[in-house]
NUSENU-321735 format. One record per residue (C-alpha): residue number from 1; x negated, y negated, z negated. Coordinates in Angstrom, 2 decimals. Example, Ala and Ser with C-alpha at 12.3 -4.5 7.8 and 13.67 -1.06 7.14 Angstrom:
NUSENU-321735
+-----+---------+---------+---------+
| pos |       x |       y |       z |
+-----+---------+---------+---------+
|   1 |  -12.30 |    4.50 |   -7.80 |
|   2 |  -13.67 |    1.06 |   -7.14 |
+-----+---------+---------+---------+
//
This chain:
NUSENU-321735
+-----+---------+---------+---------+
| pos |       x |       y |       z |
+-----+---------+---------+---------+
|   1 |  -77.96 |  -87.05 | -149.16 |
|   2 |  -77.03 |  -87.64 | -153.17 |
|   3 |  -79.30 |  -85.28 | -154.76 |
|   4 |  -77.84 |  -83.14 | -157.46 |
|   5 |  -78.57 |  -82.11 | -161.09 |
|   6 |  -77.91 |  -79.64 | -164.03 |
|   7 |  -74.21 |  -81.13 | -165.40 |
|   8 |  -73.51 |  -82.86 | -162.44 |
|   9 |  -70.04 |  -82.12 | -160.71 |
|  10 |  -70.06 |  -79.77 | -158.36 |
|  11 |  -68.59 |  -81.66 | -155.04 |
|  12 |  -67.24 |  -78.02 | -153.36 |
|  13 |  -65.34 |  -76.61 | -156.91 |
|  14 |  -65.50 |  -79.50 | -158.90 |
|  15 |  -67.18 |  -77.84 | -162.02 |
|  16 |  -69.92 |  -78.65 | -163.69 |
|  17 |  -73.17 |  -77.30 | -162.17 |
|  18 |  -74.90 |  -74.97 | -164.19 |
|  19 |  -78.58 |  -74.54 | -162.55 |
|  20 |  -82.25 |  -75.69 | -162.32 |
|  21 |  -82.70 |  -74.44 | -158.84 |
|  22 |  -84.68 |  -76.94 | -156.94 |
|  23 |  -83.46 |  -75.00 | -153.69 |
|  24 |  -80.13 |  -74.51 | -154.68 |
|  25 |  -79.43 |  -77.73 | -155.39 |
|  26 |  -80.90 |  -79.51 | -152.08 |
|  27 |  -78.48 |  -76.88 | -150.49 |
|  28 |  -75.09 |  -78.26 | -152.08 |
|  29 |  -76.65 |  -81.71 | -151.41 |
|  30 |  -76.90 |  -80.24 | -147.56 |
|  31 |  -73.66 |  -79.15 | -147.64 |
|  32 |  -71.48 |  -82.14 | -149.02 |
|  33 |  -73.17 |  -84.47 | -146.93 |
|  34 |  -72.26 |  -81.68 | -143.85 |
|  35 |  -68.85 |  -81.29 | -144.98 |
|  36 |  -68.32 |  -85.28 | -145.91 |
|  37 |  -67.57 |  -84.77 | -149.47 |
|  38 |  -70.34 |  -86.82 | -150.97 |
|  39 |  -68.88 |  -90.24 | -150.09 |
|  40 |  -65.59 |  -89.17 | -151.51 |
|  41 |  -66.99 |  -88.80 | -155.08 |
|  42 |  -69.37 |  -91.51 | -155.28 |
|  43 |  -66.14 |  -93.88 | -154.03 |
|  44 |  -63.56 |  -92.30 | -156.46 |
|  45 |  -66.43 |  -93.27 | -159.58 |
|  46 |  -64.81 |  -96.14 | -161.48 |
|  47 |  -61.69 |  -96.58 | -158.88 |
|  48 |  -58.25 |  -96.21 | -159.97 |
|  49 |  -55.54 |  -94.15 | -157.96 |
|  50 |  -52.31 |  -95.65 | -156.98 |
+-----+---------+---------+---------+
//
C-alpha cells in the first residue's frame, strides 16, 4: 500500500491532497490499493503516452 502525504495527488480525484490526517490518509492508501489505482500512478510517473 503507497502511503500518502500532504501535496500528494489524490489517486480517486486527482487533486492535490490537502490534510495531515494520519487516519485519513491510511484510508485513501486502503482504498487505491482496493480499487487498483495505485499501480496506475506509480507506472504513469516518468512514462510517456502514445
Amino acid at each position: 500500500m503507497k502511503k500518502y502525504k500532504r501535496g500528494d495527488i489524490c489517486p480517486l480525484c486527482g487533486e492535490p491532497i490537502a490534510t495531515d490526517d494520519v487516519a485519513a490518509l491510511q484510508l485513501l492508501g486502503m482504498i487505491a490499493e482496493e480499487l487498483g489505482l495505485e499501480e496506475s500512478e506509480e507506472e504513469s510517473h516518468g512514462e510517456e503516452k502514445s
